[in-house]
C-alpha positions in Angstrom: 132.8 106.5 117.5 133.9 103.0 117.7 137.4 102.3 118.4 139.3 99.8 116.8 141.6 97.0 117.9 144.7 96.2 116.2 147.3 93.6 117.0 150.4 92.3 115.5 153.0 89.7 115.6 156.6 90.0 114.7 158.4 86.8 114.6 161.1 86.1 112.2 160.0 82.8 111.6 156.6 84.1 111.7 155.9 81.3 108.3 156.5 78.3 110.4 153.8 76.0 109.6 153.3 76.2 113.3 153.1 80.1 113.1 151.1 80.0 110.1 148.1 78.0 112.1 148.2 80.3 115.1 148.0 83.8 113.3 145.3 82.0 111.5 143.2 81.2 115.2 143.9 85.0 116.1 143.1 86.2 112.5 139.6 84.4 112.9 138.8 86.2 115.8 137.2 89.1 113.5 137.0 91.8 116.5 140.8 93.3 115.8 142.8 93.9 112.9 145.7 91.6 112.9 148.9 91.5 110.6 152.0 89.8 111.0 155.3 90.9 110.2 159.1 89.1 109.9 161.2 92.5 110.1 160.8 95.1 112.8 161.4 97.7 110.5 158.0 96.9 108.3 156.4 96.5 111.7 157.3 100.0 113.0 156.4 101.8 110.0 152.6 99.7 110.2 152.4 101.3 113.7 152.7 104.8 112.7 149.8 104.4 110.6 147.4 103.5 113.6 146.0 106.7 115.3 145.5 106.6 119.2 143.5 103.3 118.6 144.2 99.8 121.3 147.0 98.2 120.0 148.9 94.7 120.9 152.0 93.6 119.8 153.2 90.1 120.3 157.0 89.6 119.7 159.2 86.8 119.8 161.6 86.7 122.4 165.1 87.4 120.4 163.7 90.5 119.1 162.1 92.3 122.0 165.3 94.6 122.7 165.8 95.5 119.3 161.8 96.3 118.9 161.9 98.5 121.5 164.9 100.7 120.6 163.5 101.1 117.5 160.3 101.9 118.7 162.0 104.5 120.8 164.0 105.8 117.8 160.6 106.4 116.1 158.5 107.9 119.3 157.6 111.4 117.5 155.9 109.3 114.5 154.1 107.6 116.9 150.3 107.9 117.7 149.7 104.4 119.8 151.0 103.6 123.1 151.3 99.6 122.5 150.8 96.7 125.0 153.4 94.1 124.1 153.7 90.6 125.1 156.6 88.5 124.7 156.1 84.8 122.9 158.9 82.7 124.1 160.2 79.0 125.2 161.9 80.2 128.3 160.9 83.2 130.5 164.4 82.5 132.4 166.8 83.3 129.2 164.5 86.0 128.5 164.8 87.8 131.3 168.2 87.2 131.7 169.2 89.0 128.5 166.8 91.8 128.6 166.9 93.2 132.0 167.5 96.6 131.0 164.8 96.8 128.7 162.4 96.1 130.9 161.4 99.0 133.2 158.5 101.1 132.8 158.1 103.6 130.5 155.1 105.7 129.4 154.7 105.0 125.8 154.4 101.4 125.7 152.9 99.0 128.2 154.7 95.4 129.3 152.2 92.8 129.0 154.2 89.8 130.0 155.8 87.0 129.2 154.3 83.8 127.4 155.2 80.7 126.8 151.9 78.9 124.8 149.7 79.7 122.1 146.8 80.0 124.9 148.4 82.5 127.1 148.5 84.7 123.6 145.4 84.3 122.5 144.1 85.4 125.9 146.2 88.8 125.8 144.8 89.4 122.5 141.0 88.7 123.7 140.9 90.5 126.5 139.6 93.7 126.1 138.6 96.9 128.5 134.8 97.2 127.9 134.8 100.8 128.9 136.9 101.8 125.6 134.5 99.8 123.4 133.2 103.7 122.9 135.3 106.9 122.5 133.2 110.1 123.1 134.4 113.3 124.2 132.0 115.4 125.9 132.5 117.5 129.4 130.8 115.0 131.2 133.5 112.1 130.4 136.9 114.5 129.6 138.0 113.7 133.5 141.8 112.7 134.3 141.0 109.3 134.6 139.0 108.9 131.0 142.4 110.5 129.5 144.6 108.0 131.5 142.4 105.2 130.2 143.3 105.6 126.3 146.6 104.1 126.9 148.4 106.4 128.7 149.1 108.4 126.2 152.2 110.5 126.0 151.2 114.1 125.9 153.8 115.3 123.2 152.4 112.2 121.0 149.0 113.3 121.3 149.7 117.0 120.7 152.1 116.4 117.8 148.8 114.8 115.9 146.8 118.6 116.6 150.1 120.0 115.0 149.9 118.2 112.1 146.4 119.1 111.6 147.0 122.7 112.1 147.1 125.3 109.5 149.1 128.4 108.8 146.6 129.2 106.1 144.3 130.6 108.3 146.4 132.7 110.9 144.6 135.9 110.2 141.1 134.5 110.8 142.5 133.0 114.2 143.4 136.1 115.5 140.5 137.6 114.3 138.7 135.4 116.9 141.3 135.5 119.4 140.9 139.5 119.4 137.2 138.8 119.5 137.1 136.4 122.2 139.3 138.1 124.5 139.8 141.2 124.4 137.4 141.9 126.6 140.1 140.8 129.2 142.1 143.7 131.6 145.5 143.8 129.9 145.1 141.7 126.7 143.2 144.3 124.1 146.3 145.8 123.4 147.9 142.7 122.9 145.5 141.4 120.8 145.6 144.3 118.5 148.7 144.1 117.8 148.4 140.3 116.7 145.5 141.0 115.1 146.8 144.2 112.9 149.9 141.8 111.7 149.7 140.4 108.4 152.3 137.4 107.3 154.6 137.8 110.5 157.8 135.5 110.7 156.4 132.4 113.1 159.8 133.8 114.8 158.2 136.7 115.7 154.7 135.5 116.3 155.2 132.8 118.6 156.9 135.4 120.9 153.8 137.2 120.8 151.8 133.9 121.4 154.1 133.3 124.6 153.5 136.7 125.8 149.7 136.2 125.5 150.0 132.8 127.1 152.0 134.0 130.3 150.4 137.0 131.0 148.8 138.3 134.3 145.4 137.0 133.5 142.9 134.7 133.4 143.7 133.6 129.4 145.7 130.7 130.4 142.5 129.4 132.6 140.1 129.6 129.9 142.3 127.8 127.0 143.5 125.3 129.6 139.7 124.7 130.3 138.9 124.1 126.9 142.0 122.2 125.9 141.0 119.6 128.9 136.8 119.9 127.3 138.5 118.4 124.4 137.7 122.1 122.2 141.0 121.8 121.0 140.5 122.9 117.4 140.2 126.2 117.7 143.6 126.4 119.4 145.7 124.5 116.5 147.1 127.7 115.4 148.5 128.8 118.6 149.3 125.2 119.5 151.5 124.4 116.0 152.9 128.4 116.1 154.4 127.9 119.9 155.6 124.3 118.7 157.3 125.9 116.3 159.1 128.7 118.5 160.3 126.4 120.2 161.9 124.3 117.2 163.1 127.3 115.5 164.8 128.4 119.1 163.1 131.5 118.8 161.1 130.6 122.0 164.7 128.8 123.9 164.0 126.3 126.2 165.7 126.8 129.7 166.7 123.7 132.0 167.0 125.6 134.9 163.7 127.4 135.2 160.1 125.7 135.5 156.7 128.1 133.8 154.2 126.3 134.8 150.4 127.5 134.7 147.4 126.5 136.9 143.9 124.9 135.5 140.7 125.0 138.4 140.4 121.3 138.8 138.7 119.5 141.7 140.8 117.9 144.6 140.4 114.8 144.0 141.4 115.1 140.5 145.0 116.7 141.9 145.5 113.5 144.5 145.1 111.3 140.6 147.3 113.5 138.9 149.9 113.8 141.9 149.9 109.8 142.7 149.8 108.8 138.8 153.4 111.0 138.6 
């Protein structure tokens, strides 16, 4: 599957005849899909259309602060992490007013400031060969392919499975939850008893999930192994049901204690994980 490349370009005076003559070099370029916007607003509400694809967003100076809080106010609709670059006459004033805004955060990259046409034009053309293809096979689904697409925010990335997921079909998921598992010390009874339920409160059910989840076996190693193989489907079910636990406070989140469970991964790939945090 190819991926796509989108950019855009919020300036207010975006129709300047000057403007107007440099979206039109970028829009020539043919390789990404460019727009241009005058209000954030508009601009935001484009960027929750695009779905885990590159994304570059040029901004004019005097909005940059106001971009990003909104962006921030609108994280949970979001599906791209962005690499922004700043078009503006003066890096100096720019950095002296947005400071605070500045620091790293993990759903949107800092590209840097610019102050010509060229400098632009070279953020939007450069382009990471290895993401010119996006296949997901056990081969490629490593810790460093998944911190290539964009760093992308796990809760971002999960909240698209939940949206996809179905309550429609409960009863045939734990028909193959029983079947797939139940063979596992500890979990048949378990697994009956989800499986004999019919219409259950999501209350109810995602306490059972939870219990299934946390148990003393090796059922959290084999959906963590298959979550990371990218066979995520067959999970949506449990995936949206413990989401929603969690919003309905049925499954209360406690600050002071950390759950956390293991997945078999090489050492090398826990030196990555422990030096990207």
């Amino acid at each position: 599957m190819e991926i796509k490349s989108y950019a855009i370009w919020i300036d207010e005076n975006i129709d300047s005849e000057e403007n107007i003559e440099y979206s039109k070099e970028l829009d020539s370029l043919g390789s990404i899909n460019f727009k241009t916007f005058k209000e954030i607003n508009e601009a935001i509400n484009y960027l929750k259309l695009i779905q885990f694809e590159e994304t570059k967003v040029i901004i004019n100076g005097r909005l940059y602060s106001e971009f990003i809080e909104n962006f921030k106010e609108n994280i949970l609709d979001m599906c791209v992490a962005p690499k922004i670059i700043v078009f503006t006459r003066s890096k100096e004033k720019f950095m002296e007013f947005n400071k605070e805004c500045l620091a790293n955060n993990p759903f949107y990259t800092f590209g840097g400031i610019a102050t010509s046409f060229k400098e632009v034009e070279k953020f939007i053309k450069i382009k990471n060969e290895s993401k010119n293809k996006l296949k997901f096979d056990e081969s490629q689904f490593t810790f460093d392919y998944i911190d290539s697409l964009e760093k992308l925010a796990l809760p971002i990335f999960f909240k698209s499975l939940i949206d996809n997921a179905s309550n429609d079909n409960m009863e045939e998921f734990n028909n193959s939850l029983y079947d797939r598992y139940s063979k596992i010390e500890k979990l048949e009874s378990l697994l009956g008893s989800i499986k004999s339920m019919r219409n259950i409160p999501i209350e109810i059910l995602s306490k059972y999930y939870a219990r299934l989840f946390t148990s003393e076996s090796d059922f959290y190693i084999k959906i963590n192994k298959d979550l990371r193989l990218n066979k995520r489907e067959s999970y949506l079910p449990l995936i949206k049901t413990l989401y929603e636990g969690v919003k309905l406070n049925s499954l209360p989140l406690a600050s002071d204690n950390i759950l956390y469970r293991g997945s078999l991964i090489s050492i090398e790939e826990l030196k990555k994980i422990k030096n990207n945090l």
